[in-house]
N, CA, C and O atoms as a GROMACS GRO file, in nm:
protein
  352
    1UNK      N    1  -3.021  -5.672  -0.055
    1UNK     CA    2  -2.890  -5.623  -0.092
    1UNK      C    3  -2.900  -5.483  -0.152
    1UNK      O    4  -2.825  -5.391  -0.120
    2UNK      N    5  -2.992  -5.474  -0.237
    2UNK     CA    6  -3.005  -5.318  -0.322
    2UNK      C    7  -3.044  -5.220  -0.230
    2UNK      O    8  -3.029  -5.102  -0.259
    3UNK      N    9  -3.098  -5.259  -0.106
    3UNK     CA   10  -3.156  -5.178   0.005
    3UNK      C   11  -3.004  -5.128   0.115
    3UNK      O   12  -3.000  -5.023   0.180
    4UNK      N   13  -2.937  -5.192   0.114
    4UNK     CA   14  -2.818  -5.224   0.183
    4UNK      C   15  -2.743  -5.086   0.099
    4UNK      O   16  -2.716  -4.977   0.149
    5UNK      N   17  -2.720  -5.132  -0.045
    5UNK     CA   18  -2.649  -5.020  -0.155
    5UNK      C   19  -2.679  -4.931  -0.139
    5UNK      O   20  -2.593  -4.844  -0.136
    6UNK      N   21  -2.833  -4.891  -0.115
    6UNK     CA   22  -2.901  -4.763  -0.113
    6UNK      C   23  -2.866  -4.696   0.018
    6UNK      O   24  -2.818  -4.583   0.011
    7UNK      N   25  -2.886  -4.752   0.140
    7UNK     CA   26  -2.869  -4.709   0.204
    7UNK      C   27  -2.733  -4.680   0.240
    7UNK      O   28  -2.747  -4.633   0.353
    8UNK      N   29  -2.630  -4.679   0.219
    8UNK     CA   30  -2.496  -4.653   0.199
    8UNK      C   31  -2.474  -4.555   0.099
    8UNK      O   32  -2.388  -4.470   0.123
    9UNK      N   33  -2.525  -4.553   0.008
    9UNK     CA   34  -2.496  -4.446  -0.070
    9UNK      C   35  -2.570  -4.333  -0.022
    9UNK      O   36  -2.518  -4.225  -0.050
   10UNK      N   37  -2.680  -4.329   0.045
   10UNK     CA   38  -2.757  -4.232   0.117
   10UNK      C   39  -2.675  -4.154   0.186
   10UNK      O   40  -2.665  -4.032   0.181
   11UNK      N   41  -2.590  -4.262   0.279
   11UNK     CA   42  -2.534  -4.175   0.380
   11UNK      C   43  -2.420  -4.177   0.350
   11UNK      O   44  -2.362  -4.125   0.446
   12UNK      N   45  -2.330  -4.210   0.258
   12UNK     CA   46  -2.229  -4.170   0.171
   12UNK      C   47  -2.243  -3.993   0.131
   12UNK      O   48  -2.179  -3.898   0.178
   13UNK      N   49  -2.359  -3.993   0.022
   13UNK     CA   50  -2.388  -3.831   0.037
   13UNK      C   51  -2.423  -3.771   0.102
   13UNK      O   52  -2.389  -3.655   0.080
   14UNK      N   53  -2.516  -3.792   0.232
   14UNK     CA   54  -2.593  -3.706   0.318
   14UNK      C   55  -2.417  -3.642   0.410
   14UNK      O   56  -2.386  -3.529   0.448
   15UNK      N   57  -2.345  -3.769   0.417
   15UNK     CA   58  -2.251  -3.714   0.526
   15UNK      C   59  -2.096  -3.612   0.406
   15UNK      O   60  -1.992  -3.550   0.430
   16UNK      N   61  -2.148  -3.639   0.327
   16UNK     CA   62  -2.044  -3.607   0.259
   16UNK      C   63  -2.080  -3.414   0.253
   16UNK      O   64  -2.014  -3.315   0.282
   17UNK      N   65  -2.209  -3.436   0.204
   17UNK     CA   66  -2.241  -3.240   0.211
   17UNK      C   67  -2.227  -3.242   0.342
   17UNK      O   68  -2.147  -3.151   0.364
   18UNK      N   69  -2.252  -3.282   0.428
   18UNK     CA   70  -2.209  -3.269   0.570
   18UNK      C   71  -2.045  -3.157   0.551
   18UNK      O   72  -2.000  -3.044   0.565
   19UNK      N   73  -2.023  -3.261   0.522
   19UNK     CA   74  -1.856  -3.241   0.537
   19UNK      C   75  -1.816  -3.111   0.396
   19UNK      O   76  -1.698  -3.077   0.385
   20UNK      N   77  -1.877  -3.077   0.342
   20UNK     CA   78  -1.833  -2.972   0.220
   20UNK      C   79  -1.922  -2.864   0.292
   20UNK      O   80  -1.866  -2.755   0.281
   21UNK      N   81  -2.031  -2.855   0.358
   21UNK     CA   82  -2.083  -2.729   0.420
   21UNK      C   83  -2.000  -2.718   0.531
   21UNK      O   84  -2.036  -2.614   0.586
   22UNK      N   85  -1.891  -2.776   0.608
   22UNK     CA   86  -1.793  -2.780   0.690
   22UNK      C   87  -1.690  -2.700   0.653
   22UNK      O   88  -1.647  -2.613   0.728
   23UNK      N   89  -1.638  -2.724   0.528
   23UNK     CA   90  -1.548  -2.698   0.490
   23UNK      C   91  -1.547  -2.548   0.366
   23UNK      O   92  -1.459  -2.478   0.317
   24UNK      N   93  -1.683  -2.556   0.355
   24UNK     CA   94  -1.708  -2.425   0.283
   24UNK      C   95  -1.746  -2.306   0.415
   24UNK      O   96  -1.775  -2.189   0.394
   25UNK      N   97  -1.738  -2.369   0.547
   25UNK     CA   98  -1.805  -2.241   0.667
   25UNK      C   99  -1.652  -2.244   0.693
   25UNK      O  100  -1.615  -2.128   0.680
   26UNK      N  101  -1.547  -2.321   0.722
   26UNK     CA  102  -1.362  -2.315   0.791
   26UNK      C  103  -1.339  -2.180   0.654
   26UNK      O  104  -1.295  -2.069   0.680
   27UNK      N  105  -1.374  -2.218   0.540
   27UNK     CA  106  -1.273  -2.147   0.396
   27UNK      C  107  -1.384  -2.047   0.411
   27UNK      O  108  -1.344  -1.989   0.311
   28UNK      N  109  -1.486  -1.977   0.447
   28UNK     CA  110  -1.526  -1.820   0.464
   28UNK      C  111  -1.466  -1.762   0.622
   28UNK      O  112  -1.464  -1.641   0.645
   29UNK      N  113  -1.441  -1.819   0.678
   29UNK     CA  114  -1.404  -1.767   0.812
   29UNK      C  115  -1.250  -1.767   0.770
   29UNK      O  116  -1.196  -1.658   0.790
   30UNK      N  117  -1.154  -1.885   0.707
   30UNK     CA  118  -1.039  -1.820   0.676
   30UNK      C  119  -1.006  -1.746   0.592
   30UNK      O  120  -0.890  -1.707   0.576
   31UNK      N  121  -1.145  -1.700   0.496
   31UNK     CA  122  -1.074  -1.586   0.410
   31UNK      C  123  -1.084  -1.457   0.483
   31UNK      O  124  -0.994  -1.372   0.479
   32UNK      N  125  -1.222  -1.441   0.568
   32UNK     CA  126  -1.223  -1.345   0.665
   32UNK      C  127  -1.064  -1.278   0.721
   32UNK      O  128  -1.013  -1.166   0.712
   33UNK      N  129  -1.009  -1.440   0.798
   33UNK     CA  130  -0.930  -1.371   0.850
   33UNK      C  131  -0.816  -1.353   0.788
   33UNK      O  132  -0.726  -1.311   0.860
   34UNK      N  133  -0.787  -1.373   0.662
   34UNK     CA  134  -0.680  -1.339   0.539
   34UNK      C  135  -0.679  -1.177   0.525
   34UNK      O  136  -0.583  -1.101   0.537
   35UNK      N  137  -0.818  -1.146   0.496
   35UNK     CA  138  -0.849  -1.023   0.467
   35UNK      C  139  -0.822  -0.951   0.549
   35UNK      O  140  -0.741  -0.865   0.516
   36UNK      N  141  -0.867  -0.946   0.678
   36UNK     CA  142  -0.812  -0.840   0.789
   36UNK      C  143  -0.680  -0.874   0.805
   36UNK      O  144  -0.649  -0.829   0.916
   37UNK      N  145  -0.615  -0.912   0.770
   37UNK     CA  146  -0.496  -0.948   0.779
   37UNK      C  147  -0.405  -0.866   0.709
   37UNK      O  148  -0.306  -0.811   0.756
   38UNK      N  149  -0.459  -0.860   0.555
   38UNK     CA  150  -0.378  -0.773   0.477
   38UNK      C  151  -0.444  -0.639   0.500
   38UNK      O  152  -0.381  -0.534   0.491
   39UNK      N  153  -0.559  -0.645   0.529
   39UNK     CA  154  -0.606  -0.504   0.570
   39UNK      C  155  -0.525  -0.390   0.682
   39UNK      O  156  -0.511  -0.268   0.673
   40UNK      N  157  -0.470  -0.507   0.806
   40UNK     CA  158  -0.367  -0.418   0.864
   40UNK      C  159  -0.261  -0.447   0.809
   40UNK      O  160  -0.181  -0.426   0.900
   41UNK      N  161  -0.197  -0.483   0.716
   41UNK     CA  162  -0.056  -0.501   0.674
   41UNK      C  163  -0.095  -0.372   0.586
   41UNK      O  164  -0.022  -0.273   0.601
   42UNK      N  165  -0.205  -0.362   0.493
   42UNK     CA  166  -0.229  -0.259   0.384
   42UNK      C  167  -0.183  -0.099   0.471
   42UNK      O  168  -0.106  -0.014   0.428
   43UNK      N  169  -0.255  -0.098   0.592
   43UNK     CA  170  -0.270   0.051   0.693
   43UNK      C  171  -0.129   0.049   0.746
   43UNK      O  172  -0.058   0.149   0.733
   44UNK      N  173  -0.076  -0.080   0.816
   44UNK     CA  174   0.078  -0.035   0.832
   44UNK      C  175   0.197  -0.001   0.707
   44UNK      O  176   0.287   0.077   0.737
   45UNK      N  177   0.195  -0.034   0.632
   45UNK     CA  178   0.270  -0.017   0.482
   45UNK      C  179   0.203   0.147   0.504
   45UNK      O  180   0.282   0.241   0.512
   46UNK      N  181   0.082   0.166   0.510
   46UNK     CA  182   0.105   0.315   0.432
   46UNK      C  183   0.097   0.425   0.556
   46UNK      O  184   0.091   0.544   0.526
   47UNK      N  185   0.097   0.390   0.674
   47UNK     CA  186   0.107   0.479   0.752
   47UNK      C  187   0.287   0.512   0.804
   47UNK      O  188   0.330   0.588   0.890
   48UNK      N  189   0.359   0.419   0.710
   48UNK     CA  190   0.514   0.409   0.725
   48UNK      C  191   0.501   0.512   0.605
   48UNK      O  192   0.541   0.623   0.638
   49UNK      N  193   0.457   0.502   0.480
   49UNK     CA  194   0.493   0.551   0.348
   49UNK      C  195   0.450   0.709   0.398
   49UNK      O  196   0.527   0.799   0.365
   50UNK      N  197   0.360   0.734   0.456
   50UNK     CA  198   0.353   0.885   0.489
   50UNK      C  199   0.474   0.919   0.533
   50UNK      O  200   0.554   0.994   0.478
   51UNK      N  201   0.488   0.854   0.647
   51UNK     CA  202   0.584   0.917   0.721
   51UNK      C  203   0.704   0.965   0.656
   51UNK      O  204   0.750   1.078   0.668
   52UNK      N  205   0.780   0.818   0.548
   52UNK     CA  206   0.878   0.835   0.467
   52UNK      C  207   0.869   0.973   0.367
   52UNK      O  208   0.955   1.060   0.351
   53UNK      N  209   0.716   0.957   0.298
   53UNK     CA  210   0.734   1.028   0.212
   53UNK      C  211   0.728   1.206   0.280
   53UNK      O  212   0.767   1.302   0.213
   54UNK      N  213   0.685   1.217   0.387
   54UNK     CA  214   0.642   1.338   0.471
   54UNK      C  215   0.817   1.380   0.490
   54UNK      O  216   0.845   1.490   0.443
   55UNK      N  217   0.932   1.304   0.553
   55UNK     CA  218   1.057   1.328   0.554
   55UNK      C  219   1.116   1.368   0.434
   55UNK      O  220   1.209   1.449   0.444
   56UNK      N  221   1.089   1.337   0.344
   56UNK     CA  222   1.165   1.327   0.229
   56UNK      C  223   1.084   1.482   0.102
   56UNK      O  224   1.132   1.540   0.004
   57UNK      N  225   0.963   1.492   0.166
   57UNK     CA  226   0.928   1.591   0.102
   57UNK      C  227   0.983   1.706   0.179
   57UNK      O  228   1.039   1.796   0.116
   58UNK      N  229   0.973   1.713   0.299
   58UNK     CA  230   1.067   1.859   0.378
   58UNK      C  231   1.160   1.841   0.342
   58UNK      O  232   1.206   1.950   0.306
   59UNK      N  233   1.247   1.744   0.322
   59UNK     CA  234   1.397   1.810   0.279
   59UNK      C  235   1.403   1.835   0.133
   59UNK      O  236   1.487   1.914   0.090
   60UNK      N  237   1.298   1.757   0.033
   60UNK     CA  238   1.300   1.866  -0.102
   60UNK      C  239   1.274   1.986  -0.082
   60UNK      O  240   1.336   2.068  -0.149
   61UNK      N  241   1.181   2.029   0.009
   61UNK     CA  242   1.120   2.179   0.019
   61UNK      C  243   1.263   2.262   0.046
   61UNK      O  244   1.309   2.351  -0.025
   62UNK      N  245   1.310   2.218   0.147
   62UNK     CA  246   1.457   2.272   0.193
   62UNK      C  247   1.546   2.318   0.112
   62UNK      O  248   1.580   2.436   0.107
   63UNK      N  249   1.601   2.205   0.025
   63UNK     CA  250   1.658   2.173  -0.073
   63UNK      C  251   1.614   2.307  -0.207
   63UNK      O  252   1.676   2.376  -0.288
   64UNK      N  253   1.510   2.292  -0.177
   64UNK     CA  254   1.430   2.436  -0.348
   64UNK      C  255   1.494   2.526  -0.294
   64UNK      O  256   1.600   2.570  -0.340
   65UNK      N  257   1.421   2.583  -0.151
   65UNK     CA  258   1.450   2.675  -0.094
   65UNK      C  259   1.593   2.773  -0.109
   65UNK      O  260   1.606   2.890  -0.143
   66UNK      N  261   1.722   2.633  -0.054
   66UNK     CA  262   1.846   2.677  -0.062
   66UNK      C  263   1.895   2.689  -0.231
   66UNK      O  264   2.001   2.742  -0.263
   67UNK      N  265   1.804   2.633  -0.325
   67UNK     CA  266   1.853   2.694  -0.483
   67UNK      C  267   1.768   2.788  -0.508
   67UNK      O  268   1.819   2.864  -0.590
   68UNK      N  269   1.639   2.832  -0.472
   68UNK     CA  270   1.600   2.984  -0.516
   68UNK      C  271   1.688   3.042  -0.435
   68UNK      O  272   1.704   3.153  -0.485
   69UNK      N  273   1.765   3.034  -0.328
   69UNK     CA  274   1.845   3.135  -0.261
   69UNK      C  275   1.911   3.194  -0.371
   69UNK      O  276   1.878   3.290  -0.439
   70UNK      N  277   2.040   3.097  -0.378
   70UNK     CA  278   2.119   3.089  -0.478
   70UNK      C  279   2.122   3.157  -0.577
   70UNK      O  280   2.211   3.235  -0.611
   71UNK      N  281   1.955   3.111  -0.668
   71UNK     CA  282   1.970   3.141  -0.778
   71UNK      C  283   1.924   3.297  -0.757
   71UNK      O  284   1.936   3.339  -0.872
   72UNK      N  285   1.890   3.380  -0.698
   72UNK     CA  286   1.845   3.502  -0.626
   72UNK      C  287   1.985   3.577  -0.634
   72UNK      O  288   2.014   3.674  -0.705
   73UNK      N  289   2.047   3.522  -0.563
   73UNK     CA  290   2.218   3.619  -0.563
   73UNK      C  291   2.292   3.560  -0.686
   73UNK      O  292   2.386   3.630  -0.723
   74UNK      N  293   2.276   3.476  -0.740
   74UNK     CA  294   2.356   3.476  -0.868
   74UNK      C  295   2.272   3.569  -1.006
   74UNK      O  296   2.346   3.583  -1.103
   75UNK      N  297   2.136   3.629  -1.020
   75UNK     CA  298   2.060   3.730  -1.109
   75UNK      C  299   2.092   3.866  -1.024
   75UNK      O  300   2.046   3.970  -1.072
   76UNK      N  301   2.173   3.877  -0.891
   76UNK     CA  302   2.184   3.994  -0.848
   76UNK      C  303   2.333   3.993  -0.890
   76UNK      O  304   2.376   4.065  -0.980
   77UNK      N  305   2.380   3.938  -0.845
   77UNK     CA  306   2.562   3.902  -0.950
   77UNK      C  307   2.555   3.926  -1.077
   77UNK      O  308   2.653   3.987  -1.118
   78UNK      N  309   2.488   3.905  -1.143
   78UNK     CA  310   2.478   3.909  -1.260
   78UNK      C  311   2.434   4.037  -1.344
   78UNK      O  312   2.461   4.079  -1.457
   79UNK      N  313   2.342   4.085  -1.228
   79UNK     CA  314   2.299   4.218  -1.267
   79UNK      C  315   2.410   4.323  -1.252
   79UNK      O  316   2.442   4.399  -1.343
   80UNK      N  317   2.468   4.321  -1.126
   80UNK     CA  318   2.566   4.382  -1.064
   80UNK      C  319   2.701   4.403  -1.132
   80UNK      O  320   2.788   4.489  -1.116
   81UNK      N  321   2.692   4.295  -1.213
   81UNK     CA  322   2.823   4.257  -1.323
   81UNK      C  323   2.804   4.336  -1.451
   81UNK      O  324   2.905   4.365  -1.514
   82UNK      N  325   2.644   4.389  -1.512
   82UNK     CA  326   2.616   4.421  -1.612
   82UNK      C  327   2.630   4.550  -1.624
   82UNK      O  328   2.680   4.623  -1.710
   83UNK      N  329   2.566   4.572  -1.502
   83UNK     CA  330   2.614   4.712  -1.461
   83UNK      C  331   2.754   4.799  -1.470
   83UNK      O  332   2.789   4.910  -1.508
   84UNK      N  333   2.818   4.672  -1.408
   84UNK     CA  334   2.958   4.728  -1.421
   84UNK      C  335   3.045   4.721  -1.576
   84UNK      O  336   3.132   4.807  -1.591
   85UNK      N  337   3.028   4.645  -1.661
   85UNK     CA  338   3.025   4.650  -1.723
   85UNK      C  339   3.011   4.772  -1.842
   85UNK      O  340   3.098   4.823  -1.912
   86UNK      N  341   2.868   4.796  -1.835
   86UNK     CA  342   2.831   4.906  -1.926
   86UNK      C  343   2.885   5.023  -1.843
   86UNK      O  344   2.887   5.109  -1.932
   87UNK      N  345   2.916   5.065  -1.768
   87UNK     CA  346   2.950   5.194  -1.689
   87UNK      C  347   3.106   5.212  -1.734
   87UNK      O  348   3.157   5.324  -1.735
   88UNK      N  349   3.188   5.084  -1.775
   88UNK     CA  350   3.320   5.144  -1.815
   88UNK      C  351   3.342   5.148  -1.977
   88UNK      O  352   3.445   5.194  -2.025
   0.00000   0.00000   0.00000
């Protein structure tokens, strides 16, 4: 009978690491493919964020541009005004 126990519990554990080196080789191959996973989610997210941020920085540039205009003819207005000014 104790030979019977033994041998059942033998292969109770022998099959059991069986089954956890199974399941520890499925859970490295699915973290594998977790990882490349977010790896292209990571490259698509930021190859959108260029783009966004690439649009959005030309029209700040734009945007400066048309207020140094501005502010260019309003210090010539201004000058132009001072002028006139002191001359009468």
């Amino acid at each position: 009978m104790r030979k019977v126990i033994l041998l059942l519990t033998l292969f109770i554990g022998v099959s059991s690491s069986g089954v956890l080196a199974e399941d520890e080789q499925s859970a490295k191959e699915g973290f594998k493919e977790v990882h490349q996973g977010m790896k292209k989610v990571t490259k698509a997210v930021d190859k959108n964020a260029k783009k966004g941020v690439k649009a959005v920085h030309k029209k700040a540039k734009k945007d400066a541009k048309a207020i140094d205009k501005a502010a260019k003819e309003g210090w010539k207005q201004a000058g132009q005004d001072i002028k006139k000014a002191t001359r009468d």
